[in-house]
N, C-alpha and C positions, 0 to 999 in steps of 0.2 A: 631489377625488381627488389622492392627490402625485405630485408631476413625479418623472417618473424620474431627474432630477437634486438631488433633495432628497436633500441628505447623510444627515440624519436620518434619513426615512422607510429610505436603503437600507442605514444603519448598523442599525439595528432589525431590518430585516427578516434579514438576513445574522444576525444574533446569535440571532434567533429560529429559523433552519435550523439553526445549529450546538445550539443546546440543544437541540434537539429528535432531531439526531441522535446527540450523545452520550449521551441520555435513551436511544434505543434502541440504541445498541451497550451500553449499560450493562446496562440490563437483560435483553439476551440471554446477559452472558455471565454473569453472575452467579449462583451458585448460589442454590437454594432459600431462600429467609429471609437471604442475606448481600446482599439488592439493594441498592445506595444511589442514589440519585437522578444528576441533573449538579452541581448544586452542593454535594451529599452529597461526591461524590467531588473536588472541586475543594477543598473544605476541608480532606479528609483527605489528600490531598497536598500543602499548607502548613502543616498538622499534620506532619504524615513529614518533608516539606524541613526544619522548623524544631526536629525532636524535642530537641535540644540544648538551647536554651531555654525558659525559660517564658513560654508563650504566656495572651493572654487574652482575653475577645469584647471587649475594646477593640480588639486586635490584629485580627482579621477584621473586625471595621466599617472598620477603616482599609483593611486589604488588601484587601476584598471591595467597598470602597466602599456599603456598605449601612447603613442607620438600627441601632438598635438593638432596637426592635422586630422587626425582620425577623432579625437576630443571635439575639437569645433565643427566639424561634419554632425557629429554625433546630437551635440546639443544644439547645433541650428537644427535640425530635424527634431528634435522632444521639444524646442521652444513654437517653432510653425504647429505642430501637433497639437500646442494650448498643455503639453504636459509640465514643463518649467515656465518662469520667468527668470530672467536676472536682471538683481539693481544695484544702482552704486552703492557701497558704501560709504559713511563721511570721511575715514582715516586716510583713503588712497584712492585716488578718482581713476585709476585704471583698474582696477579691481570688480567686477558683475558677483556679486551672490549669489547662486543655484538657490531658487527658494520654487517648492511643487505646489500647483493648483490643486485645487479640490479633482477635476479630472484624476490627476496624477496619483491621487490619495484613494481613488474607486478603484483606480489599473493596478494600483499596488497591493491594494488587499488581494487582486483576483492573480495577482501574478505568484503573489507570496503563498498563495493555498498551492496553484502549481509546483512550485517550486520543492515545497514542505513536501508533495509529493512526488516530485525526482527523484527529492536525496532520497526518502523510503525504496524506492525502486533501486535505487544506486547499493544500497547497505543492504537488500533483500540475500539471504544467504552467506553473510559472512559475518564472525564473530568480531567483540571488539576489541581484539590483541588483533585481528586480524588487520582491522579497520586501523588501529593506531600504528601497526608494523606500515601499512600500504604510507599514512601519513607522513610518517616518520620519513619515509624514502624521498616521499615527492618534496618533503620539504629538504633534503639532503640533495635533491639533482635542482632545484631552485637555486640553492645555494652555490653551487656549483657553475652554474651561469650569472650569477651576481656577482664571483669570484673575477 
């Protein structure tokens, strides 16, 4: 059974409350047929944040820290959904473009209100020496595993 002091066991479990509760403020607010998951919606706002450049599933493996098989599961499922498209570029013909539909741009605004209020619920009761000591750490055991 793990020690309440196992970093891991209570980094896991805390990530596993937050996706499961963004999973449902997602889906409650989302209209008929525009639902997206949590990671549905975490993608499509580094799609939005980044719309300016060309993005590509090398770019989400990197930023999402995930394989590539989990990457092309991913966006075959948001491209069938009508939430991306991808297309070629001229410079490199294996290359697809992440570019979001108008869908994509309605789920985003409704995911990004969710979201806005996670993090509020997440920082409810703690100062922000607190919040930056908690950051500090997680980026210091990230690094750690990057190591």
């Amino acid at each position: 059974m793990p020690s309440e002091t196992e970093l891991g066991f209570q980094i896991n479990t805390l990530a596993h409350c937050i996706r499961r509760k963004i999973d449902e403020l997602l889906s409650q607010a989302q209209e008929e047929g525009d639902s997206v998951t949590g990671i549905q919606g975490r993608v499509l706002g580094y799609l939005y944040d980044h719309r300016e450049q060309d993005l590509f599933q090398r770019d989400l493996e990197r930023a999402f820290h995930v394989r590539r098989s989990t990457a092309t599961g991913l966006l075959q499922l948001m491209e069938r959904n009508g939430l991306i498209t991808r297309s070629p570029v001229p410079y490199d013909a294996r290359l697809k473009k992440l570019c979001l539909t108008e869908k994509a741009l309605r789920a985003h605004t409704a995911a990004h209100a969710q979201i806005l209020e996670m993090e509020r619920r997440l920082r409810r009761g703690l100062t922000d020496g607190e919040i930056r000591s908690f950051l500090d750490v997680l980026g210091r055991i990230r690094q750690n595993l990057e190591d």
